[in-house]
N, C-alpha and C positions, 0 to 999 in steps of 0.2 A: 265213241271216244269220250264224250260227256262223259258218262257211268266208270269208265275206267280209272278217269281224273278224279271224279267225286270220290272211290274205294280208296285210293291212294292218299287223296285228302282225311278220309277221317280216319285210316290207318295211321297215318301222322298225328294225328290229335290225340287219339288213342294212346299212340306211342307218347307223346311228351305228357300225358295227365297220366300215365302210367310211372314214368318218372320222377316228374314232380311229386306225386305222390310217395313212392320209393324215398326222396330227401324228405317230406316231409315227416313219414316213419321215422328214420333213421334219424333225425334230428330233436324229436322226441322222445326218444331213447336214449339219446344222449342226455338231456333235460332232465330223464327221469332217474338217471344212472349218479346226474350231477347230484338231484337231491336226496339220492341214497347215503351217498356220501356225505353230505352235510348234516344229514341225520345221526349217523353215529359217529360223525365227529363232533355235534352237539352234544348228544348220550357221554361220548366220555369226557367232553369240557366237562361235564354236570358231575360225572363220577370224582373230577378230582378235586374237589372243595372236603369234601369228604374224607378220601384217601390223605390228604395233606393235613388236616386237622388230627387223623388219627394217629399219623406220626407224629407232629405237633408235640402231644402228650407227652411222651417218650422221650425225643430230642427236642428240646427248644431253643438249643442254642446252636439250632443249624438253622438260620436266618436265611443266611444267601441259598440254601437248597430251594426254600420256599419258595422267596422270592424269583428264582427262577423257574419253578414250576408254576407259578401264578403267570410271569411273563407269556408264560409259553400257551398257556390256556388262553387269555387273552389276542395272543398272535391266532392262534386256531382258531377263536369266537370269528376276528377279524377277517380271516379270507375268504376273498371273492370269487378269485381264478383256482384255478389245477393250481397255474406255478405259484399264487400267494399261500394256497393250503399245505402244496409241498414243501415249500421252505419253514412255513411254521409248525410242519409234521416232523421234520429235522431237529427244530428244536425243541419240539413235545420228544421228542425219543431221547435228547442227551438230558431234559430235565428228570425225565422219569427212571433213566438211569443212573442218577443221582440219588435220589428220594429210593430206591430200590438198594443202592448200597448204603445211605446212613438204615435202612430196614435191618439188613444184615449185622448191622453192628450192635443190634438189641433183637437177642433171642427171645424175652418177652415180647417186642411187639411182633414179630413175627407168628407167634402163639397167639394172638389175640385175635378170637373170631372174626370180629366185624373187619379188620384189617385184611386175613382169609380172606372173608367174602366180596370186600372191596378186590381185592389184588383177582379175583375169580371172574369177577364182575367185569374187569378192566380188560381180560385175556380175553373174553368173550366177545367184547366191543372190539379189542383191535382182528381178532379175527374175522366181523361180519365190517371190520373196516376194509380188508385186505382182500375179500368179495366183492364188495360194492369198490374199490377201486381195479381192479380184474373187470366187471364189467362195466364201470366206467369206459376205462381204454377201449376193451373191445368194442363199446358202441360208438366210440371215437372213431375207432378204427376204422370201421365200415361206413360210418358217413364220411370219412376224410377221401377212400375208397373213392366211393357215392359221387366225389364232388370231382375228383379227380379222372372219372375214368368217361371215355367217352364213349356217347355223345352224351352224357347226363351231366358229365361238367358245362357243355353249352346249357343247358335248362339250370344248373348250379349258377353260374355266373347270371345268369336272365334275374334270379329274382334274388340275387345276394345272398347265398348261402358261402358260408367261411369255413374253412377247417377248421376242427374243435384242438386244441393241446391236452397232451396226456400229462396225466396225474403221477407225476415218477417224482421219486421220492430216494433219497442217498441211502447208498448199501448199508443197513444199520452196523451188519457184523463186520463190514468190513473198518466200518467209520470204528466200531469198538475196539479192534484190533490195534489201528495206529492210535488212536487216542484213548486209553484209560482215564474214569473217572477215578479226580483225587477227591477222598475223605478225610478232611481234615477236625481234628474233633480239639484243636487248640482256641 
């Protein structure tokens, strides 16, 4: 009877250090997905001092474009959370579609290499952004899973693990649709 209790005893131990373990993966995954995304949301805070100066040239008396593209860089620098990054990925996206239509309205600077390479530069970053936030979520997903599903949510709850929040971020095109940006060059 001994021997039977003792199998059962460390099948249990087993089992919960096999779970624990399982959250503690899953949770640095999360961690690591978190700082993919800070990463090139760094990368292209850094690309737009650049991109802005090179319109600059061109347009300089489109102040308020600027200045809200600088806003919005700095709201991006600032976020800590999914939702403070999402909210200032919102407004990195209506800034940049600003600064993308006063581009249009000067076919020189649109020709102008370095402006090319920046704007080439920028597409590349938001697309290894929209990667790293894809796997963001998904490694959200699976520890919120993780935490939630039992009996690994008893072993979640034991040593304080939290669901993580996803990185969601407003429909751009659809946000483009009802609100056009205005160009005002008065």
């Amino acid at each position: 009877m001994f021997i039977i209790v003792l199998i059962v005893l460390v099948v249990l131990i087993v089992a919960v250090i096999a779970m624990y373990n399982g959250l503690v993966r899953a949770n640095v995954r999360v961690d690591e997905a978190w700082s993919d995304i800070t990463v090139q949301l760094k990368r292209r805070a850094d690309l737009i001092p650049n991109l802005v100066n090179t319109v600059k040239g061109y347009a300089a008396h489109e102040k308020g474009v600027f200045e809200e593209v600088t806003a919005a860089r700095s709201s991006m620098l600032g976020a800590g959370s999914p939702a403070e990054a999402a909210k200032a990925e919102n407004q990195f996206q209506a800034a940049m579609k600003s600064i993308f239509a006063v581009a249009e309205a000067y076919p020189e600077l649109k020709a102008n290499q370095n402006f090319a390479d920046l704007q080439a530069e920028l597409s590349d970053t938001e697309d290894k952004i929209q990667a790293s936030r894809r796997f963001y979520n998904g490694s959200a997903r699976d520890l919120n899973t993780k935490i939630k599903v039992f009996p690994t949510s008893i072993i979640a709850s034991l040593f304080g693990y939290k669901t993580r929040e996803f990185f969601e971020v407003d429909d751009a095109e659809n946000a483009a649709i009802q609100k056009p940006t205005d160009v005002n060059f008065n």
